[in-house]
N, C-alpha and C positions, 0 to 999 in steps of 0.2 A: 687499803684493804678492800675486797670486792662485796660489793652488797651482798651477791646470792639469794635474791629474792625468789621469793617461792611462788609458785604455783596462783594459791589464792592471794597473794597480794596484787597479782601483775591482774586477776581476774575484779580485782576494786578498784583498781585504774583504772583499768578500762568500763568500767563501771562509772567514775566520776569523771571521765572525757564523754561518756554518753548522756550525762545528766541532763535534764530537762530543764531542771530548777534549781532552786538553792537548797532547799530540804534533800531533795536526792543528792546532793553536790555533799552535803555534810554527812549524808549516812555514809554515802561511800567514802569519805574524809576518816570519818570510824574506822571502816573496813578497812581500812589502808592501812589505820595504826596498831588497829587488834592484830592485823596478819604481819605486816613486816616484822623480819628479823631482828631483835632486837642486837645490836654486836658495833662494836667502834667504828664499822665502815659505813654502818646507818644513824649514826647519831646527828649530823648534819639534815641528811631526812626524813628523822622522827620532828626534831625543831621544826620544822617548817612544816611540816604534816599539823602538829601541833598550833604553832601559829595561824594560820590559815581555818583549825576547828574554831580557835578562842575568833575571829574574825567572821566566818560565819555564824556563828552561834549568837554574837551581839548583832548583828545585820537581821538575824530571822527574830529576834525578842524586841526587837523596834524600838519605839521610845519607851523613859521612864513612867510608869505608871505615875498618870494625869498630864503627861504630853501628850502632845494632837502630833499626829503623822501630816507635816507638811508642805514637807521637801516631795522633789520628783522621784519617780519608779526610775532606778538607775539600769534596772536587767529586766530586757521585754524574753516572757518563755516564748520558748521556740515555739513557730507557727508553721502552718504550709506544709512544704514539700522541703524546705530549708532556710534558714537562717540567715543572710549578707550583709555586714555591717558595711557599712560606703565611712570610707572616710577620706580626709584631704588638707588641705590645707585653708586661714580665710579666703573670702570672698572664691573661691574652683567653680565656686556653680553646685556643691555638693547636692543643696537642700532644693534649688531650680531642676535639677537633674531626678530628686527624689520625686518632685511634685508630677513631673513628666509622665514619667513611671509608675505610677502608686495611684496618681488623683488625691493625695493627701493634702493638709492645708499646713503643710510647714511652714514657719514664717523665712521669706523671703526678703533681704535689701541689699542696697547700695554699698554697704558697711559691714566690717568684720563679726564673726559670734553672734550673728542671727540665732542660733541655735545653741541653745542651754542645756536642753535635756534630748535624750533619746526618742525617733520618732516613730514609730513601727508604719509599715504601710505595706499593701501587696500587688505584688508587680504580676497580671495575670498570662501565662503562656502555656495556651493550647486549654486544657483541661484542668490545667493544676496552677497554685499560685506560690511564689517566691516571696518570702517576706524581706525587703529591704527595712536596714535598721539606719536613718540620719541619725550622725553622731556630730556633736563638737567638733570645733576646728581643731587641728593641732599644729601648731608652733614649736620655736625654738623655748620661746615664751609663756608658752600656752599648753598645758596638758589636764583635764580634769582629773583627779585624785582617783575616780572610781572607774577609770575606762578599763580597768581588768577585768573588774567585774563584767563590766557592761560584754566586754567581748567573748569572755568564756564560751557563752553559747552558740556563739557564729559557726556555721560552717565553713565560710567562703570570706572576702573582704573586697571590696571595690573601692582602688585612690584615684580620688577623681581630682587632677590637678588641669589647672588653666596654662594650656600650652601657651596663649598667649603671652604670657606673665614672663619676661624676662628673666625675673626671679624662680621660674617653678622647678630648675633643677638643686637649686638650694633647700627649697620647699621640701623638696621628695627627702634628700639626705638628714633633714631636720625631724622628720616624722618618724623615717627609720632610727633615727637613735633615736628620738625617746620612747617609741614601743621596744624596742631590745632594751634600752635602761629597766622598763616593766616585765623583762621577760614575755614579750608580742615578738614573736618573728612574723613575718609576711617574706613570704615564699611562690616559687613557679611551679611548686608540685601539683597539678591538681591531682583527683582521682581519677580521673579516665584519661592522665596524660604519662601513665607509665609508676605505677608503685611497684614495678619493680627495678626499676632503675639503679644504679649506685645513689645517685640521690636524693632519691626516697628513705633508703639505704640508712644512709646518713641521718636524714630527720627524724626517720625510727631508733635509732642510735641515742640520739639528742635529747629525744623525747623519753629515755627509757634511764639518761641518767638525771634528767632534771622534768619530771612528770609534770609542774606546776607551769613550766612553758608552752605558752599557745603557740601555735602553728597555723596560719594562717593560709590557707590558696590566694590568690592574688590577682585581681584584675588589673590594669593600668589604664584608665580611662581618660584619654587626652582631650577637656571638654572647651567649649567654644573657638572649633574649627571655622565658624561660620564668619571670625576674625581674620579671614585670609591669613594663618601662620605659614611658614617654610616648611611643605611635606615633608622634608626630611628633620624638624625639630623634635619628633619622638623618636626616632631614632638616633638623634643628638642626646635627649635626654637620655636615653636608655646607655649611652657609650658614657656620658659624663655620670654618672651616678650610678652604673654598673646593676643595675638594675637586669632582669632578666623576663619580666611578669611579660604576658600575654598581653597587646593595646589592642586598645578598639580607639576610633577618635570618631567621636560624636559633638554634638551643638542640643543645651538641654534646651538653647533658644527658638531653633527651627524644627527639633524633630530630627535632622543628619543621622543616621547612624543608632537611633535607638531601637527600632526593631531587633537589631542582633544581639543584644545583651540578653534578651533572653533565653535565647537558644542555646546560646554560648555558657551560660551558667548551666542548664537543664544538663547538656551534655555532657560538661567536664566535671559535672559532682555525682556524672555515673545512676543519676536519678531514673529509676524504674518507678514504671505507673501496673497497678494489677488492678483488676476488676474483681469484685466476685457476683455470686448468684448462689437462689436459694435454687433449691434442688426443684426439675421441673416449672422455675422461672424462668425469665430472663433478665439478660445480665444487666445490673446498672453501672452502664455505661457513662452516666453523669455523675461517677462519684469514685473516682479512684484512689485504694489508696497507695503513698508512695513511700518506696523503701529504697533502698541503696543494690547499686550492681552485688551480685553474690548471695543476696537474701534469699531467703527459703521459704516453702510455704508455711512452717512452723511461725516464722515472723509475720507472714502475713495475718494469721491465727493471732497472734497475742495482740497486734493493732483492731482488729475485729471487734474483741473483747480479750480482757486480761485474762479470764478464766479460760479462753478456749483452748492455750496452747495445752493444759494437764488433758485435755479430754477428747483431743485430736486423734482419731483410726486414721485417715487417708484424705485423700482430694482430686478430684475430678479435674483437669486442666485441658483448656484450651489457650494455641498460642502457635507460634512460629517453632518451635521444637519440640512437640510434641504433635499427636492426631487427637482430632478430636473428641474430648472427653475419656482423654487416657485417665489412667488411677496413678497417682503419683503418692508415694510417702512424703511426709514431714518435711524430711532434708532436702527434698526437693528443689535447685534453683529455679527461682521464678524470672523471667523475662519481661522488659518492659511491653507493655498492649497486654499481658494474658489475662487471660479468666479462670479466676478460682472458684470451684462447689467445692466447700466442706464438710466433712460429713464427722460425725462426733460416736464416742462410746454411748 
């Protein structure tokens, strides 16, 4: 029997895929059950709608009262310009590769599951900074119980396997199933590599009749090159594991190759930088904020302040499509470098 969901249900998805936190993750968890259709072709997705409130709702009330909170922060809120959890297999160089990147003090060794809990760190490129999330290994053996959580908020994902590792095509296949086991796909879609594609298509499909599945973008990070491996062993990997992702092969040991991760993320997640300025100012240039290809100046208003988008007239713009200090409406696309003056009721 077909869902036929409505209108404002598909607009609470898309509400608790944009979530920030865990409290907005559960309002829109509400939203989702207030509006779906109630009917036999949604009672599999009322349960799980359900499931998933009682799950949040004990996660946000913490311990019992006269427990001390003394476990790790499992979900870092999104930061930056965007979200990337790195993940891998033991010993890839994952948490080496973070430090490179970030200047973070994750702990580093010789030995597997270095890394217990989630690390946040920010990886700076150009103007703006990329939050890299170090997570736990993951094994055939080995999955932490709460990596769903923890990924929800990602934008992006980075598997950083050790091409050197005989084993690393086993690695990779081992990882994939147990995030498809959790409902994690990790995918070749990015956003600025074709949503309109057939498959995109497809993952919009996927995602519309099982809403709790992440969707991952995908990096392929083939780390300590600096091991003289067979230039064609990522390539090997990608033909035995059928794998599709985008590689970069870098060394977190030497430096090799890490310059371009962050270009390569900036551009494939479609990240626009806008400036604004006060009216008869000039523009601050050291502080941009960033929103995604397509956004409006409406959006760029509610980042501002949450009150500005009800009280928004119009906006001055500067930019590459535009002349200088056109008047633009609300709906406006904004472009990455432009400059916004707001002007209010």
């Amino acid at each position: 029997m077909p869902a036929n969901l409505s209108p404002d249900y598909k607009k609470a998805e898309q509400a608790f895929r944009a979530a920030r936190d865990e409290s907005e993750r559960l309002a829109s968890l509400k939203d989702m059950l207030r509006t779906i259709p109630k009917h036999k072709g949604t009672e599999h997705l009322q349960a799980d709608i359900k499931s998933r409130i009682k799950q949040l709702t004990e996660e946000l009330a913490g311990p019992r009262k006269g427990a001390a909170r003394t476990g790790p922060v499992h979900v870092i809120r999104r930061g930056g310009a965007a979200q990337i959890a790195l993940l891998g297999p033991p010993n890839a160089g994952k948490s080496s590769l973070h430090v490179q990147l970030t200047g973070s003090r994750a702990d580093i060794g010789p030995y597997p599951h270095t890394t217990h809990a989630p690390m946040p760190g920010m990886l700076a490129y150009e103007d703006i900074h990329l939050q890299l999330i170090d997570l736990p290994p993951i094994s055939a053996d080995f999955f932490e119980s709460w990596f769903v959580s923890a990924l929800q908020p990602a934008d992006a994902a980075v598997l950083v396997v050790d091409i050197s590792d005989p084993e690393c095509t086993d690695h990779v296949v081992a990882i994939l199933d147990r995030l498809d086991e959790r409902k994690i796909t990790l995918t070749d879609i990015w956003p600025a590599g074709g949503q309109a594609s057939a498959d995109a298509g497809e993952v919009e499909d996927a995602r519309a009749l099982d809403p709790f599945r992440v969707f991952l973008p995908t990096l392929l990070v083939a780390n300590k090159i600096d091991r003289n491996p067979d230039p064609e062993d990522i390539k090997v990997l990608k033909e035995l594991t059928g794998v599709t992702f985008p590689a970069h092969a870098v060394s977190a040991g030497s430096g090799q190759g890490l310059d371009a991760l962050g270009r390569f993320l900036f551009e494939q997640l479609n990240i626009v930088r806008v400036y604004t300025k006060a009216p008869g100012k000039p523009a601050e240039m050291d502080r941009p904020f960033t929103l995604r290809a397509g956004a409006s100046v409406l959006d760029v208003a509610r980042l501002v302040h949450k009150d500005f988008a009800g009280s928004l007239r119009y906006a001055r713009a500067w930019g590459g499509n535009v002349f200088d200090g056109q008047q633009v409406g609300p709906e406006h696309a904004v472009e990455d470098g432009d400059i916004v003056e707001l002007h209010m009721r």
